[in-house]
N, C-alpha and C positions, 0 to 999 in steps of 0.2 A: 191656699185655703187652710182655714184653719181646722183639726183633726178635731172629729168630734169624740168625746167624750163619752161613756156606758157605766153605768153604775156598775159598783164595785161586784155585788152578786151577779147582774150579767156577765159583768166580766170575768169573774170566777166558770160559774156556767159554760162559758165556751172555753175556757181555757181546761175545763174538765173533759170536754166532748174534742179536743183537739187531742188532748192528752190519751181520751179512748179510741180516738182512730189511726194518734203512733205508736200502738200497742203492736208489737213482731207477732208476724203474719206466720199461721200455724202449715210446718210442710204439707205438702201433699201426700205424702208418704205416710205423713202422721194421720192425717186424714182417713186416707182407704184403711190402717190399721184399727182404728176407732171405727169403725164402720163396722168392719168386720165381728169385733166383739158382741153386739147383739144379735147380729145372722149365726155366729156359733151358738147360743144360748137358744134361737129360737130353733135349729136345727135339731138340739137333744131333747129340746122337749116333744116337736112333733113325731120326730123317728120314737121315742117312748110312748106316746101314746098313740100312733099308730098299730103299734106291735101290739096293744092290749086291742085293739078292734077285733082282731081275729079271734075264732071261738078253738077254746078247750087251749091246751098249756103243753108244758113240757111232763109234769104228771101223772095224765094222761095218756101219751104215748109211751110210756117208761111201762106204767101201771099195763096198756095193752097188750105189751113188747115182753112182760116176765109173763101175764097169761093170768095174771090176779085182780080181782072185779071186784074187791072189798073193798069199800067205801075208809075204812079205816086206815086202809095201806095207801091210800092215793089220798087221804088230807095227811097222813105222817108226811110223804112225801111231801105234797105242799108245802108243808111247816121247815120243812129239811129248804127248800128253796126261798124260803121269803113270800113266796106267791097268797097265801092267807093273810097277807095286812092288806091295808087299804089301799089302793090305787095313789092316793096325796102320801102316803106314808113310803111306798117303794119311790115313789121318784123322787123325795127329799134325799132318800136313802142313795138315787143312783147320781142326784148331782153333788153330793159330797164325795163319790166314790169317785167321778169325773174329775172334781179339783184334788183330789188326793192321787191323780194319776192312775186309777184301781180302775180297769174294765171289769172286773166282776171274773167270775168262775166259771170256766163253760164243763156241767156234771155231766154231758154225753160225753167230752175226753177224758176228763179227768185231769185239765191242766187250764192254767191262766188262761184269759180271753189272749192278753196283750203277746203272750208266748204264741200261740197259735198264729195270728195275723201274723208277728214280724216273721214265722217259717215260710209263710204266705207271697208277705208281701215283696218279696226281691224278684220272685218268679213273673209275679203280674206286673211290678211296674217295668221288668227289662222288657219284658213283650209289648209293652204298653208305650214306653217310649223309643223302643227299636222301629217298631210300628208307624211312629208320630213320626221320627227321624225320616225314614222314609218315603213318606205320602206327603208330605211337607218339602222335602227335597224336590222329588220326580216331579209332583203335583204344581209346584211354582213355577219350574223349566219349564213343562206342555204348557202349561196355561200364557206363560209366557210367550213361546213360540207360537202358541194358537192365536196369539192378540198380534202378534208383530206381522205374522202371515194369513190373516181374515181374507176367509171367502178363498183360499184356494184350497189344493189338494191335501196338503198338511193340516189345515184346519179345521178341514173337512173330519178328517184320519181321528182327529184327537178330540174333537167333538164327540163323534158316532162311540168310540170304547169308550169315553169319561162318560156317558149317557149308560152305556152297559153296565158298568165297573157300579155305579150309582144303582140300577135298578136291580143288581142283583143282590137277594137277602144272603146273609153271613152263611147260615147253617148251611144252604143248598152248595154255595162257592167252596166250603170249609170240605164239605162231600165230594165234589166233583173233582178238586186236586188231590185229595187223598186218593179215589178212582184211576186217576191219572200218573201221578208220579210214585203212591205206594201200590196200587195192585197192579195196575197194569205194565208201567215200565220198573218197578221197586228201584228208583233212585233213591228213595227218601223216606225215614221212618214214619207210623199212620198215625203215632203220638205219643204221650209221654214225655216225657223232657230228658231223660238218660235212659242206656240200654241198661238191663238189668245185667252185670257181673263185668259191665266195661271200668274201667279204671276213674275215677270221681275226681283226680288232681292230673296237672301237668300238661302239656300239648293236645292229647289224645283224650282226655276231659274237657275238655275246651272245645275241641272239635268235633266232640261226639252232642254236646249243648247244641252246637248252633247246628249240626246236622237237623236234629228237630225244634229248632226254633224257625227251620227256613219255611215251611208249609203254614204253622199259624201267624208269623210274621208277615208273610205275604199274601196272606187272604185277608187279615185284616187293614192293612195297608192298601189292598186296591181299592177297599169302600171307601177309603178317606180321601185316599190321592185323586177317585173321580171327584170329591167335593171342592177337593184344592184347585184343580185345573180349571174347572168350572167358573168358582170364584174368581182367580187370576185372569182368565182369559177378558172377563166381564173389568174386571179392575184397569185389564192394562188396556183396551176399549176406549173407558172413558177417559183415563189420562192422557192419551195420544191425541183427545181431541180438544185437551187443552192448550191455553194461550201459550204459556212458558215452555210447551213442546213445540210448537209453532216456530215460537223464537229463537229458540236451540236450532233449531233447523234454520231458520234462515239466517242468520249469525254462521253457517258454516258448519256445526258440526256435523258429523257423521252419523249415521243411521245405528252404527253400534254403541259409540259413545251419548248417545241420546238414550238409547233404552238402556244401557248401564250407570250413565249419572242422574238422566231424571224420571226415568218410568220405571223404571226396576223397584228405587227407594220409596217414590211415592206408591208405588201398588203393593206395598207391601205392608203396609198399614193394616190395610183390611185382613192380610193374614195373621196377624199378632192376634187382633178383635176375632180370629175364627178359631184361633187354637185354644182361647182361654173356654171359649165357649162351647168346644167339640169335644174338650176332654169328657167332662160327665158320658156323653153319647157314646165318647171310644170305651169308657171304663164298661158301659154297659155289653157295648160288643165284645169285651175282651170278656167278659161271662160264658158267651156264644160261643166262642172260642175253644175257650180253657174246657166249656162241655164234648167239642165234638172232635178234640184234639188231646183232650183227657191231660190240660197240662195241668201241674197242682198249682194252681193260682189261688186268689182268694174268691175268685168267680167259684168254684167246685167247691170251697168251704162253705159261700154264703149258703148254695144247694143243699149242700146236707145238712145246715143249720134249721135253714127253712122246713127241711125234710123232716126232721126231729124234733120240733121245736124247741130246740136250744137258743131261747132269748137273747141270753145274756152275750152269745155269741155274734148272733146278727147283729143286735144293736152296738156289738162295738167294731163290728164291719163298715156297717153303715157311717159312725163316727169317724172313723179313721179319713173312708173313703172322703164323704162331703167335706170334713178339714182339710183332704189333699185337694180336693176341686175349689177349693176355698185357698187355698196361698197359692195355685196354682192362677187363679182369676187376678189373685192381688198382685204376682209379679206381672202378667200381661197389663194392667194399668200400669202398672210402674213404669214398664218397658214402653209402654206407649205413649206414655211422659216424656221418656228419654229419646223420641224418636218424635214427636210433634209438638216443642217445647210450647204450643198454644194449649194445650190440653191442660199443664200447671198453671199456666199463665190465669187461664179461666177459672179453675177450679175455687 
């Protein structure tokens, strides 16, 4: 047969739409990063204008706090903070300060926003991922063993505390251990994070940290570990009653090497998808926390930021925070990439 023939502009034409669809395909990687960039931008605008909903200023409580009612000393003040321009004029003001790396001045210390958080933030996130470590370990085992042994005595065991561990609120659990192991037996300090005149370096610093890091570590890690059991046990359920578990079994293997080559890998998907998601919820519990265990995290900063109305401070709390729950979410996609290579494949 002889080939037919397309004018010169059709043929041009598809040789251009051939040429735009062997154009190198953008990573995934690249993608979630791109993504991200406008959820930052939208994030500092609404925590900014958030913070102006609330009535009366920092000012004002300053202006309360000296015991002076003149009108004149509390717009100088204003004037000394920025807060007398316009709403569109401070937050042009604070998104150059954000690309110029500048949180702003927090006037209740008397020191950098950004100083403040980083004295902050090593305290909250070791709690925070000592915590995670944790409730993520213990939490996958039980839920594991509760899916492998359904409907008996053990499953029964780890159902009824993960249903407890879940319905009990932070502060009452955070009370009751402290009751427990500081008043009653005094194994364990009631908070704080170091004894006051124990030594700060060396073995006996070390060990005097995790002395009190054992009671808020582990109250907050039962909330999360009943979520992990929970989840898992439910994950590894429906994997068991898939085909390719079927097959693995009838092909021979063994009941162990079955839930550790094929139920283990596959139910754990869903815990990558829970951790990127349950951060924000832990950061919020480690607030609860760092309140009823008095650690100095940046939970007890935002408090007395809130307390004072120190803006400048909260708001770059809140920034810090939601860009860690933010590359925290993006490496869980990644990682979930790396573990379901259908998820790029799609993307």
């Amino acid at each position: 047969m002889s080939e037919i023939s397309l004018p010169t502009e059709e043929r041009s034409e598809r040789g251009l739409g051939l040429r735009w669809l062997s154009l190198p395909r953008i990573p995934y990687w690249v993608q979630r990063v791109l993504q991200a960039v406008p959820v930052v931008l939208l994030i500092v605008t609404m925590n900014f204008f958030l913070m102006r909903l609330a009535p009366g200023d920092m000012a004002d409580v300053m202006a309360g706090e000296s015991g002076v009612v003149s009108m004149d000393y509390v717009e100088h003040l204003r004037h000394s903070f920025g807060a007398d321009q316009s709403v569109f004029a401070q937050y042009i003001s604070y998104l150059g300060n954000i690309l110029h790396f500048d949180l702003g001045w927090s006037f209740r210390n008397g020191q950098p926003v950004a100083t403040l958080i980083l004295e902050r933030l090593a305290s909250t996130g070791f709690l925070m991922v000592t915590a995670l470590a944790i409730s993520i370990l213990c939490g996958c085992t039980l839920g594991m063993i509760a899916g492998l042994t359904r409907r008996r005595s053990v499953d029964l065991f780890i159902s009824v505390a993960s249903t407890i561990g879940f319905a009990a609120p932070l502060f009452w659990l955070g009370l009751m251990l402290i009751v427990l192991f500081s008043v009653t037996l005094a194994w364990l300090p009631a908070g704080g994070m170091s004894t006051l005149g124990a030594p700060a370096t060396g073995i006996a610093g070390v060990l005097d940290i995790a002395r009190h890091m054992v009671l808020p570590t582990l109250c907050l890690a039962i909330y999360y570990m009943a979520i992990y059991t929970r989840l898992m046990r439910a994950s590894v359920l429906d994997i068991c009653g898939q085909d390719f578990v079927r097959t693995a079994r009838a092909k021979g293997a063994s009941r162990l090497r079955t839930a550790w080559h094929h139920i283990l890998p596959n139910s754990l998907l869903s815990m990558v998808t829970l951790t990127g998601l349950q951060l924000g919820a832990l950061f919020s519990g480690s607030i609860t926390i760092e309140t009823v265990f008095a650690w100095p995290g940046l939970g007890q900063l935002a408090l007395s930021a809130v307390a004072s109305r120190d803006l400048n401070l909260l708001l770059g709390i809140l920034l810090v925070s939601s860009i860690f729950i933010l590359l925290v979410n993006l490496l869980t996609d990644l990682s979930y990439a790396l573990l379901d290579p259908r998820v790029e494949a799609s993307a």
